[in-house]
C-alpha positions in Angstrom: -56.8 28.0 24.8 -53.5 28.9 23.4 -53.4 31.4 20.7 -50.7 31.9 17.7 -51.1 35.4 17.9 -47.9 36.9 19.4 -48.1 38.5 23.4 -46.9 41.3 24.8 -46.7 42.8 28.5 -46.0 46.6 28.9 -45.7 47.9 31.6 -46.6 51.5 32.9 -48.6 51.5 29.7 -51.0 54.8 30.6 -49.0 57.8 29.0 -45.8 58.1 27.2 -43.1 56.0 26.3 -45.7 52.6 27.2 -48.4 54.2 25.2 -46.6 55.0 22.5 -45.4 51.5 22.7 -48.4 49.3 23.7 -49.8 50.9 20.4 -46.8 50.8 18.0 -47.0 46.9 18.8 -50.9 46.4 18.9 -50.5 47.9 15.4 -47.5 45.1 14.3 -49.6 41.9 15.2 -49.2 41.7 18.9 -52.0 41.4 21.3 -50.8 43.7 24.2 -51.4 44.3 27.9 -50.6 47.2 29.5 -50.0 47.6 32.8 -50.7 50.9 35.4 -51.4 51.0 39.2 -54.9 52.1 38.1 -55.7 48.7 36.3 -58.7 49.2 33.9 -59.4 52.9 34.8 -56.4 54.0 33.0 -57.2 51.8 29.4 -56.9 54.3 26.3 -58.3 52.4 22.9 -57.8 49.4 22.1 -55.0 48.3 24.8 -56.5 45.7 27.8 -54.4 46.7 30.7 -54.0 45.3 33.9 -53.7 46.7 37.3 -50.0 46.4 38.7 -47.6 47.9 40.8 -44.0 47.2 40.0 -42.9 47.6 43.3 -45.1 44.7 44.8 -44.4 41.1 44.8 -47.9 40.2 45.4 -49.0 42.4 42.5 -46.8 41.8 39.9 -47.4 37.8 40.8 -51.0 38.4 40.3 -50.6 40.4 36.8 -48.8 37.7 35.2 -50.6 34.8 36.4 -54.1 36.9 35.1 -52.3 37.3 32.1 -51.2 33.4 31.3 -54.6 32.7 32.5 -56.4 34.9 29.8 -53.9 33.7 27.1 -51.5 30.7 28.1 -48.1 32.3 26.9 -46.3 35.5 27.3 -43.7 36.2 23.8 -42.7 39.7 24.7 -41.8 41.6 27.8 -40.9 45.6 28.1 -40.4 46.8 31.2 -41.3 50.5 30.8 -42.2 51.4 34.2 -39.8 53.9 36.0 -39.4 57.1 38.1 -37.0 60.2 37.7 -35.4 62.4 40.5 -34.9 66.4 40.0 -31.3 67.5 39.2 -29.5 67.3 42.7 -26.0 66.7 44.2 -26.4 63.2 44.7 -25.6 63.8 48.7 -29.1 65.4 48.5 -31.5 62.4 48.6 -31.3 60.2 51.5 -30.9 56.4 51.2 -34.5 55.8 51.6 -35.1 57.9 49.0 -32.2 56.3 46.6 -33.8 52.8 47.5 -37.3 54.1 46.8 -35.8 55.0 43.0 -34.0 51.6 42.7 -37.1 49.9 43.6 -38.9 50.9 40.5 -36.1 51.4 38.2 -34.3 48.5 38.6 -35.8 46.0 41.5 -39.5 46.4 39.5 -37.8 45.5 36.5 -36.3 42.5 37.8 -39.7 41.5 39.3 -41.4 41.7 36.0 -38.6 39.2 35.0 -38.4 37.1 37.4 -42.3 36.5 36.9 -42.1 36.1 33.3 -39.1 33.7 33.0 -40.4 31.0 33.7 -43.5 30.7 31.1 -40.7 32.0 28.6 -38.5 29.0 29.6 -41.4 26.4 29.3 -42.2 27.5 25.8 -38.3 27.4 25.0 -38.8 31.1 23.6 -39.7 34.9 24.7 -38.2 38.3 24.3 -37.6 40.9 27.1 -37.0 44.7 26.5 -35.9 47.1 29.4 -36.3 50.5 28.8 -33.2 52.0 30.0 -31.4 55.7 29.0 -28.7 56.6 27.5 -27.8 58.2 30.8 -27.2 54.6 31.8 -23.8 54.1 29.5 -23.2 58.3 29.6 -24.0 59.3 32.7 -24.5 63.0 34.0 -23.8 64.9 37.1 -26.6 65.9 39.3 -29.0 63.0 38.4 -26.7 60.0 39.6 -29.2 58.1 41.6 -31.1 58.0 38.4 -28.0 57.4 35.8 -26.9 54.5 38.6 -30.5 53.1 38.5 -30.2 52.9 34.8 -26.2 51.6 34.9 -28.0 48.7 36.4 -30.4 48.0 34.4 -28.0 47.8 31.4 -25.3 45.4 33.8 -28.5 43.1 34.8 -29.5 42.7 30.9 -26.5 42.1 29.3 -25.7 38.9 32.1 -29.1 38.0 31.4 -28.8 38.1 27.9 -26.1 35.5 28.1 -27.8 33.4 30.5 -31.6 32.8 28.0 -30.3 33.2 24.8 -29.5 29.0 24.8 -33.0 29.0 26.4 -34.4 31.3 23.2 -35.1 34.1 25.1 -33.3 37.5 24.4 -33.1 40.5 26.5 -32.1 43.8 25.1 -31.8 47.2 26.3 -33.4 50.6 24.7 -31.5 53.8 25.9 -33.3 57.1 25.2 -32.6 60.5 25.3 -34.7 63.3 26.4 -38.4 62.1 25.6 -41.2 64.1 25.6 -43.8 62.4 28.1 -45.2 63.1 31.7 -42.0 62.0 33.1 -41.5 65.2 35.2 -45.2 64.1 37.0 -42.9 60.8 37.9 -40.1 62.8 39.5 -39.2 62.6 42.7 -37.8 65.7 44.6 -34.4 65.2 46.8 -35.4 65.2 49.9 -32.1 66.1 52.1 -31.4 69.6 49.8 -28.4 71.6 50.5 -27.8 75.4 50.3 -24.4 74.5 48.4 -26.4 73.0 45.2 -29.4 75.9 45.2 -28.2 77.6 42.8 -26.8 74.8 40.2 -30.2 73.0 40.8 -32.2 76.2 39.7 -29.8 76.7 36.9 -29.7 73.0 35.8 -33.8 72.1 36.4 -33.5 75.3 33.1 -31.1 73.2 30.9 -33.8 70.0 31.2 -36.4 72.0 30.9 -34.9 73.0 27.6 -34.0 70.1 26.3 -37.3 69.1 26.7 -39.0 71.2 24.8 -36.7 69.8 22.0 -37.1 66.1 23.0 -38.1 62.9 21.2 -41.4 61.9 20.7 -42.7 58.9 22.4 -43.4 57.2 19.0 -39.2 57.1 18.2 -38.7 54.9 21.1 -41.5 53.0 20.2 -40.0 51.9 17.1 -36.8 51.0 18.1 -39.0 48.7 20.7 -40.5 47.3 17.5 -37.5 46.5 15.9 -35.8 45.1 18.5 -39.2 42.8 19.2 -38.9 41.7 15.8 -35.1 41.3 15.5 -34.1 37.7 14.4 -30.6 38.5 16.1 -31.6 41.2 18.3 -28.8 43.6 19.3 -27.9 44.2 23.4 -28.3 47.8 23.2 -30.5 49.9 20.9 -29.7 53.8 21.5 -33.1 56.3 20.6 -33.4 58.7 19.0 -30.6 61.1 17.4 -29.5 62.5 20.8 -28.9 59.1 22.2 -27.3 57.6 19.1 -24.7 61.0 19.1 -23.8 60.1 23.0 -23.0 56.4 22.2 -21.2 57.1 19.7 -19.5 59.6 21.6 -19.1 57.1 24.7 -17.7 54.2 21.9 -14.7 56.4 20.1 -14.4 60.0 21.8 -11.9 60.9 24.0 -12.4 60.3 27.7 -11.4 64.3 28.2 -13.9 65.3 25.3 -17.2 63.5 26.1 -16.3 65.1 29.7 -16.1 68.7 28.6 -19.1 68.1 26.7 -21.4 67.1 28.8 -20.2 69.8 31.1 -20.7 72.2 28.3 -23.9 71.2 27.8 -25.0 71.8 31.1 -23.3 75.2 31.6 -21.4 73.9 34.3 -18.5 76.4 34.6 -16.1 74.4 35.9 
């Protein structure tokens, strides 16, 4: 039987950002599913979570059909799940590898989607949150596969966006900064290193590690996810956090020749 009671899929819901989340909204109403590779073994309180593995058309079919068997209708979508990859010269991971990244980042993402779509079109409404990075609209040297994974997955939401919203579905974007999760257990190394980048990789894996330890909690993402769930007229893009709100606004009126020297700045990249 169909419920009123508002649902919401999150995946990669066992630590960080999707905890935070998957509780943020199981606290505003919603009746949330989480998802992790490890299915039930991973649940934490309250949340019911469901095995999946983003990268796998058979399992992410499965998930949502479980789930629209359990309760009938999907309202809300955030597609959480993602990997990182250690500050490299982009010519240090190998295509395989750059594919293996995509595949989370942005093909998982679009799996998820794909699979929901069409109970959100049948009840003529939905909502759909990626969970990008600001890194995706200000990008950074030495993490391009990742800052190209993320460009994508702000291109492939704002076309979407303008494809459902006649349909009264919505798709928006949330683009944190630094975040203080397990992220770093997520990370990939490159795995076609050069002697050339040693040294800037040693010096630059510092400056995250850094920044880090001066990162956003979890819980401010969270609640940008919250509002923009509950928007009536749900912006595209939702920046997180003070970090990421300074770099859009940065991206938005600054100088082309000052965000550049800042970022490099920031990175203690000499030249």
């Amino acid at each position: 039987m169909t419920s009123n009671t508002p649902i919401a899929l999150v995946t990669g819901a066992s630590s960080g950002i999707g905890e935070a989340t998957a509780k943020r909204l199981e606290q505003a109403g919603y009746k949330v599913y989480g998802t992790s590779r490890r299915g039930a073994q991973a649940a934490q309180g309250t949340i019911r979570m469901l095995a999946l593995d983003v990268t796998n058309d058979t399992s992410v079919a499965a998930a949502v059909s479980e789930l629209i068997r359990l309760e009938g209708h999907i309202d809300l979508l955030v597609n959480n799940a993602g990997i990182g990859i250690a500050p490299a010269g982009a010519e240090e991971s190998s295509i395989e590898q750059a594919q293996a990244l995509f595949d989370t980042n942005f093909f998982g993402l679009m799996r998820m989607t794909r699979a929901v779509l069409p109970h959100m079109r049948r009840q003529g409404s939905g909502r759909i949150i990626n969970i990008g990075s600001i890194l995706g609209v200000v990008p950074m040297p030495y993490i391009a596969l990742y800052a190209a994974s993320k460009h994508a997955v702000e291109g492939y939401s704002e076309a979407l966006d303008h494809e459902l919203r006649t349909r009264g579905i919505r798709v928006a974007v949330i683009e944190p900064a630094f975040t203080k999760t397990a992220f770093e257990a997520n990370t990939i190394e490159p795995d076609a290193t050069l002697d050339e980048y040693r040294s800037v990789r040693a010096r630059l894996t510092q400056v995250f590690s850094q920044s880090m330890a001066s990162a956003d909690d979890p819980d401010v993402v969270a609640r940008v996810v919250l509002k923009a769930a509950r928007a009536a007229r749900p912006k595209l893009r939702y920046p997180a956090g003070v970090a990421a709100g300074r770099l859009s606004l940065l991206r938005a009126f600054a100088p082309a020749g000052i965000l550049d020297a800042g970022i490099r700045k920031n990175l203690q990249l000499n030249n």
